[in-house]
C-alpha positions in Angstrom: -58.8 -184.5 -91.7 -59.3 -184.2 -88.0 -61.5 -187.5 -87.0 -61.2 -187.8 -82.9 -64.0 -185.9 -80.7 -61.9 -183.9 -78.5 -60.7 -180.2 -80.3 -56.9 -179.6 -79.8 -55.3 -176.2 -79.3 -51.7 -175.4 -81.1 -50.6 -172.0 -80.4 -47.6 -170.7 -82.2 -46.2 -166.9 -81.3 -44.2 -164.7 -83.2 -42.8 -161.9 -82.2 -41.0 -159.5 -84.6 -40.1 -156.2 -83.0 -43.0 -154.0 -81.5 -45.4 -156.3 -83.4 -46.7 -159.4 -81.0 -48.7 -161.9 -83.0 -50.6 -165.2 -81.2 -52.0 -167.7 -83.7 -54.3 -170.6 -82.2 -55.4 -173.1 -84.2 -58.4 -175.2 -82.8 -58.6 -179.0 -84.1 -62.6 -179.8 -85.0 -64.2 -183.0 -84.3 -65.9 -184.6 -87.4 -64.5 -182.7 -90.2 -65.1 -183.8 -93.8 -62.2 -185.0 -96.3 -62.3 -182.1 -97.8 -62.1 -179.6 -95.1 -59.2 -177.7 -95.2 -57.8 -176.3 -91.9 -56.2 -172.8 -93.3 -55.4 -170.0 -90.9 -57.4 -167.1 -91.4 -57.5 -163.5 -89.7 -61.0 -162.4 -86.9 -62.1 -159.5 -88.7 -64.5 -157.6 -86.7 -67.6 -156.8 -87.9 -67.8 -160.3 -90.0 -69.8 -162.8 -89.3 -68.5 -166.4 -89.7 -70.4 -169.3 -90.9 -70.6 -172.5 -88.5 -67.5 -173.8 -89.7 -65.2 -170.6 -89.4 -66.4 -170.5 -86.2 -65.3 -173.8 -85.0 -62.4 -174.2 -87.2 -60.9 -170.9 -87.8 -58.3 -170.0 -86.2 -57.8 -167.2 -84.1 -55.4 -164.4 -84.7 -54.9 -161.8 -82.0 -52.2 -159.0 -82.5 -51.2 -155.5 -81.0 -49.2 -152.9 -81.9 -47.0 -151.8 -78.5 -45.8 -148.8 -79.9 -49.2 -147.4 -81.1 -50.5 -148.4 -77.6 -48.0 -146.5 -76.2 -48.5 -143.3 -78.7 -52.6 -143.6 -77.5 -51.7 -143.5 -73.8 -49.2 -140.5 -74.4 -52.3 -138.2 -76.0 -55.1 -138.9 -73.7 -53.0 -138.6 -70.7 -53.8 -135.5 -68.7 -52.0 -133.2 -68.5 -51.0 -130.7 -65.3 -50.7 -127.8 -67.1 -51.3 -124.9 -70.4 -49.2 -122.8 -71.5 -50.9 -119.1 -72.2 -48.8 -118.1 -75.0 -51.1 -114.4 -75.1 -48.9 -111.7 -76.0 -45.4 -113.7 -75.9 -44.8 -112.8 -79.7 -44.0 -110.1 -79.0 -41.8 -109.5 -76.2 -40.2 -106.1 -77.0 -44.0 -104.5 -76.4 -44.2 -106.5 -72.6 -43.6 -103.1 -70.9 -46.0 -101.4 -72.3 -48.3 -104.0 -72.2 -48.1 -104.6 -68.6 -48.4 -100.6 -68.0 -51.7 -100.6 -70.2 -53.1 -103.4 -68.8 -52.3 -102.5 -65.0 -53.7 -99.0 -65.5 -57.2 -100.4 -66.8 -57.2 -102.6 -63.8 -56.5 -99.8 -61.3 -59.2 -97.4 -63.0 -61.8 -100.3 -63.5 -61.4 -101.6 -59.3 -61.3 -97.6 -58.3 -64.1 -96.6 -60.3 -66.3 -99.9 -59.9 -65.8 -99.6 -56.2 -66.6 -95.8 -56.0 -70.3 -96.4 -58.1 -71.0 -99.5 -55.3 -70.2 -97.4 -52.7 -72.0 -94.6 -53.4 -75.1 -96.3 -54.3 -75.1 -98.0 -50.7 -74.1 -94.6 -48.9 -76.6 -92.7 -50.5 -80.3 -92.8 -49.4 -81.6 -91.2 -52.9 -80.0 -94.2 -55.3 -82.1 -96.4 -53.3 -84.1 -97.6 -56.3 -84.4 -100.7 -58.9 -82.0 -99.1 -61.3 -79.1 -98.2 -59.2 -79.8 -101.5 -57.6 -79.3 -103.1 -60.4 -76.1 -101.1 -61.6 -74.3 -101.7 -58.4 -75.0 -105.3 -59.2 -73.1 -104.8 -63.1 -70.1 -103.0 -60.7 -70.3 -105.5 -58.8 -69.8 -108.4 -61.9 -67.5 -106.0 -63.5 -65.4 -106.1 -60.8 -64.9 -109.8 -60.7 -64.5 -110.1 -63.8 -61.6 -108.2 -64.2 -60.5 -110.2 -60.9 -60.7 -113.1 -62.2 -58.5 -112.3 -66.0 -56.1 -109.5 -65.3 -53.9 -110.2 -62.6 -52.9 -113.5 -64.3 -52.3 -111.7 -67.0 -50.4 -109.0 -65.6 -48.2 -111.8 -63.4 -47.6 -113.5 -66.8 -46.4 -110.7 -68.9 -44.2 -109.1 -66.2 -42.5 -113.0 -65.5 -42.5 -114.7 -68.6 -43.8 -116.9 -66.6 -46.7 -118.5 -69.5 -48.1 -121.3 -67.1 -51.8 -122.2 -65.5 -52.2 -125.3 -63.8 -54.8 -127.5 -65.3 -57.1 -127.1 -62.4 -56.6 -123.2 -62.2 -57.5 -122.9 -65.8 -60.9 -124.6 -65.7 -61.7 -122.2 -62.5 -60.8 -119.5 -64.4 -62.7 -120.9 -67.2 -65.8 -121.4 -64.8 -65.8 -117.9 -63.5 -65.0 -115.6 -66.5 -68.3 -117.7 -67.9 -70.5 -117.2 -65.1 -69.7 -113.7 -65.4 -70.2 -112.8 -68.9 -73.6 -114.8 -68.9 -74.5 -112.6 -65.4 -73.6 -109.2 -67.5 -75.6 -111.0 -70.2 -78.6 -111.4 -68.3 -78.4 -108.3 -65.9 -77.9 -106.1 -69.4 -81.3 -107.3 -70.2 -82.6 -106.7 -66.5 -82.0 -103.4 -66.6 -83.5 -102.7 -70.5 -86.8 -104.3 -68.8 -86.4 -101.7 -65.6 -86.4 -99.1 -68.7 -88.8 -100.1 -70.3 -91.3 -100.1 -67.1 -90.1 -96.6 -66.1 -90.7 -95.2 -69.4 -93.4 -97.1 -70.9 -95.5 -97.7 -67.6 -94.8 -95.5 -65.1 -97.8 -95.0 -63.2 -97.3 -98.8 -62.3 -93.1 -98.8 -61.8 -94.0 -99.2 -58.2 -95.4 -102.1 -58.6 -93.9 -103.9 -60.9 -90.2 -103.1 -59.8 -90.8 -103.8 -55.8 -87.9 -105.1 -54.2 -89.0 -108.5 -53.8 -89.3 -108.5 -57.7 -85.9 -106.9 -58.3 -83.9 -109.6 -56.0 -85.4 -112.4 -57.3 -84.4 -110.8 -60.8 -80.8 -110.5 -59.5 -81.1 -114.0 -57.7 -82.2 -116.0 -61.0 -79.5 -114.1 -62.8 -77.3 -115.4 -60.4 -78.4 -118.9 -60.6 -79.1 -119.5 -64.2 -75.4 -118.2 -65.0 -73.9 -120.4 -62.6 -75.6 -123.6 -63.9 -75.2 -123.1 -67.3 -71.0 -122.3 -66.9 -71.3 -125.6 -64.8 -72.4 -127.7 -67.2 -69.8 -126.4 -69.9 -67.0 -126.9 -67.3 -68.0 -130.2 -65.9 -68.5 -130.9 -69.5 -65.1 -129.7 -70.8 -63.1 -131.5 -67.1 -63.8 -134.7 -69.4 -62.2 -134.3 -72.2 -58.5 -135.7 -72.9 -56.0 -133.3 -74.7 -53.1 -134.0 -76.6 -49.5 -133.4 -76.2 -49.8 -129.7 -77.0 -51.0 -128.1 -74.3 -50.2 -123.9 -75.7 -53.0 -122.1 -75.7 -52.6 -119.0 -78.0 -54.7 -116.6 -75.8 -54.3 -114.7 -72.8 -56.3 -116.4 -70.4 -58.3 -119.5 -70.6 -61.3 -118.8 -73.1 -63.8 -122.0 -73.7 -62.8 -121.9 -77.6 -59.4 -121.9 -77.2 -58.9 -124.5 -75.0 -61.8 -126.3 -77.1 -59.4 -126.7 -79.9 -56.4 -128.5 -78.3 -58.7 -131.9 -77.4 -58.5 -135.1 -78.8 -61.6 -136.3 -77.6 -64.7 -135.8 -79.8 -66.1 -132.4 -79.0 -69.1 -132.8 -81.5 -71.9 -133.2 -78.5 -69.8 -130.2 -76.6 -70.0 -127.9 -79.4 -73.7 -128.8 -80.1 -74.5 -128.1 -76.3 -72.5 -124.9 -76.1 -74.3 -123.5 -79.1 -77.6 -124.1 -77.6 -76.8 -122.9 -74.2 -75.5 -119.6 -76.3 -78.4 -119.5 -77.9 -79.9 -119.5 -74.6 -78.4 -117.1 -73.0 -77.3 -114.6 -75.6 -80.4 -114.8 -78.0 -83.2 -114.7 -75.5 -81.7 -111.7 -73.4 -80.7 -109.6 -76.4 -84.4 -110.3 -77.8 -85.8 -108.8 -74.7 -83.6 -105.9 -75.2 -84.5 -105.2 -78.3 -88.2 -105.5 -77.6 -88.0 -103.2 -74.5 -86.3 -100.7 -76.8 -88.3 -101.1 -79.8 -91.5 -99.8 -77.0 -89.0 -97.1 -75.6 -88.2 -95.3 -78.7 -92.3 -95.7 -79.5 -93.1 -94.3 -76.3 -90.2 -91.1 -77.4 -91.5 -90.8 -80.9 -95.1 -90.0 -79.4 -93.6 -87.2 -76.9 -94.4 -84.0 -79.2 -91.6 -81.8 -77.4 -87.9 -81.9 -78.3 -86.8 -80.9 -74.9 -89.3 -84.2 -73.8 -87.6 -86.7 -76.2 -84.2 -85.6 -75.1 -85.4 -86.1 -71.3 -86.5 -89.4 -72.1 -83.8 -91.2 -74.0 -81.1 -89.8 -71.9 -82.1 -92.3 -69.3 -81.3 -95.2 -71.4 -78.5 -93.7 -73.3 -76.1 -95.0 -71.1 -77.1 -98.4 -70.9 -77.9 -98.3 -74.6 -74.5 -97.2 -75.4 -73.2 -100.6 -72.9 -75.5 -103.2 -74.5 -73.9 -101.8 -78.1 -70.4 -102.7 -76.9 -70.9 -106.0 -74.8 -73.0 -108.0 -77.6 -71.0 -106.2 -80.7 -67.9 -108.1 -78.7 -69.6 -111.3 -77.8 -71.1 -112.1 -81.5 -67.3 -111.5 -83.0 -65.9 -114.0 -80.8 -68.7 -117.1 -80.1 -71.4 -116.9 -82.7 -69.9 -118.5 -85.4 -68.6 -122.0 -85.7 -65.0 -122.9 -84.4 -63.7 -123.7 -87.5 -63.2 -120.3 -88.8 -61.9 -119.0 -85.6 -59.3 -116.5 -85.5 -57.1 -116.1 -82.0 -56.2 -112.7 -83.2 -59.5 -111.5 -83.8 -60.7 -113.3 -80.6 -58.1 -111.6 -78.6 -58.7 -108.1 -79.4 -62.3 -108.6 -78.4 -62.0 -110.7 -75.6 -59.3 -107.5 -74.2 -62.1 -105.3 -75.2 -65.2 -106.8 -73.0 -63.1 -108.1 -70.3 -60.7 -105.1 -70.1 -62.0 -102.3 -71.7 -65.8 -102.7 -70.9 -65.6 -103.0 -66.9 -63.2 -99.9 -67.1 -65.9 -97.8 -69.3 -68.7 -98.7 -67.6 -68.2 -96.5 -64.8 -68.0 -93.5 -66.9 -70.6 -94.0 -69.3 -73.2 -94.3 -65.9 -71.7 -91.8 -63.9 -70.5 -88.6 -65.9 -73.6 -88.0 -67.2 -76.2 -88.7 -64.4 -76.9 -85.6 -61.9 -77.7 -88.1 -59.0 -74.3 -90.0 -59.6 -72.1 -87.3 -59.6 -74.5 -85.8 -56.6 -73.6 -89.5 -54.6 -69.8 -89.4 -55.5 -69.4 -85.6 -54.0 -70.9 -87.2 -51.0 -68.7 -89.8 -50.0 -66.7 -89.6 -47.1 -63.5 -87.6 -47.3 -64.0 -87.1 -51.3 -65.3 -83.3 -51.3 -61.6 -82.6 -49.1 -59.1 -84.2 -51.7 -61.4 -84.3 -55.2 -60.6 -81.6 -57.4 -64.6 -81.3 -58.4 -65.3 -78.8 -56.2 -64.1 -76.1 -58.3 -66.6 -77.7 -60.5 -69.6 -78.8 -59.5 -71.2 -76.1 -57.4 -72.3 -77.9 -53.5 -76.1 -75.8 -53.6 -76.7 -76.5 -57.6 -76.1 -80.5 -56.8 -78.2 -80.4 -54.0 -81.1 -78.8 -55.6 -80.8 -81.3 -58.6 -81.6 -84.2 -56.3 -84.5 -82.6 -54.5 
């Protein structure tokens, strides 16, 4: 029994290898004969009578080496690792001459469609406009993936610094939500030519079409922002390999230790978004095209008429076939391998089509292309396409 008024302090330590241990035990003024001064542990989350609180002791304890182990996986890091195709190395040639040969035919034949459309007076129009613009994304798209690709599996050399990854991160996402919302652009540009085209006009003025392009432009910008910013705070642990070929937002998603619940919930919503919203109005400006066709009584008509939108029909079918394999479903069940194939697919195989599926079939197109500067002299499509039958097509 502790009788005098002032409290006293004794502190005893022990230490016993990493494990540090301070106990204080605080004397209590006017404490009954049967109070019993026992040490006893702060548990948090309990809440201590009157007593325990003046009387209890105080135990405070830290584990150094689990400390240590914390710091070590949340510190950042400067650096991933994109493993890709490293598995196999004997296939690296073949690779790298696959991959550089979509890259050369998807800059060449990108570049060719925008520079036609801007040389030629006659492609002057919303829907040209607007493919120019998809040449334009494909273009950096491809930019921004491929050559880090090609510079990895030529050099072995697997490694993106931690800042170059979340640019590249930034940009491939801005880019495939601008194909996103320019895909469903150009369905609406259908859908006024076919369905109303006594007022196309009007409603696709050039005033209308840029601010089109300009919100396109914005909203994708913003929204692969916010994921980047988003994912910039996150801490990842000590393995930094990313099993993929360039830095894709579920991939990278997978190797953090922080809690990614309120990232995931956000990047579904913003998917739903930008990837619902857009394909719905694609599929309602197609569901009013083909009931605009079925009401054309003439073959020959219906033919005319869907072979405008064939094209970017055929487009939309690739991009969002790719897009729901990889992102709409949850993380968990994610495959690489399955991701990878379609991730090569609409970031190397898509920009590389796209030219051909636009151009081989359009009369005006082709028309522009035999135009250009120097191409009639070295193209061999003058033994093909006839100079007077082109020029009559356009007139």
């Amino acid at each position: 029994m502790w009788s005098n008024e002032r409290s006293h302090t004794l502190l005893v330590q022990v230490q016993c290898g990493t494990i540090s241990l301070e106990v204080s035990f605080t004397m209590c003024t006017q404490l009954e004969d049967t109070d019993i001064l026992e040490p006893s542990l702060a548990i948090p989350g309990h809440v201590h009578n009157r007593k325990e609180r003046m009387c209890a002791p105080r135990l405070r304890y830290q584990n150094d080496q689990l400390t240590a182990m914390e710091i070590r996986n949340h510190t950042s890091i400067s650096d991933f690792r994109l493993l890709g195709f490293s598995n196999h190395p004997e296939q690296q040639p073949l690779l790298f001459g696959l991959f550089l040969g979509m890259y050369l035919v998807t800059m060449l034949g990108n570049l060719l469609i925008i520079l036609a459309i801007v040389s030629d007076q006659h492609l002057h129009t919303p829907m040209y406009f607007f493919l120019a613009n998809l040449s334009l994304i494909d273009t950096c798209l491809s930019c921004t993936i491929v050559p880090k690709v090609l510079v990895n599996t030529i050099t072995q050399h697997h490694t993106i610094t931690y800042t170059g990854c979340l640019m590249q991160m930034y940009f491939f996402i801005a880019l495939a939500l601008l194909d996103d919302f320019l895909l469903a652009v150009m369905a609406y540009d259908r859908y006024v030519a076919i369905c109303l085209p006594l007022h196309y006009t009007t409603i696709m003025c050039p005033q209308r079409c840029l601010l089109l392009v300009a919100t396109c432009w914005l909203c994708a910008h913003l929204l692969a922002f916010s994921l980047t910013l988003l994912m910039a705070q996150f801490s990842f642990c000590a393995s930094h390999s990313i099993p993929y070929f360039f830095c894709d937002l579920l991939p990278v998603l997978k190797l953090a230790c922080s809690d990614t619940q309120i990232f995931q919930v956000m990047m579904f919503a913003e998917g739903a978004l930008a990837g619902v919203v857009p394909l719905a109005c694609v599929l309602v400006s197609y569901a009013h095209i083909m009931h605009t066709i079925l009401r054309i009584s003439s073959a020959g008509g219906k033919h005319k008429v869907f072979s405008t939108c064939g094209s970017h029909l055929s487009v939309v079918t690739l991009f969002y076939g790719t897009l729901f394999l990889v992102y709409f479903r949850p993380s968990s069940s994610y495959s690489a391998d399955t991701g990878m194939v379609a991730s090569v697919i609409y970031t190397m195989v898509t920009p590389m089509l796209n030219p051909f599926i636009y151009s081989l079939r359009n009369r005006d197109m082709k028309g522009a292309l035999w135009r250009l500067p120097g191409w009639r002299r070295y193209s061999t499509l003058q033994w093909v396409l006839p100079q007077t039958g082109s020029s009559d097509s356009l007139k």
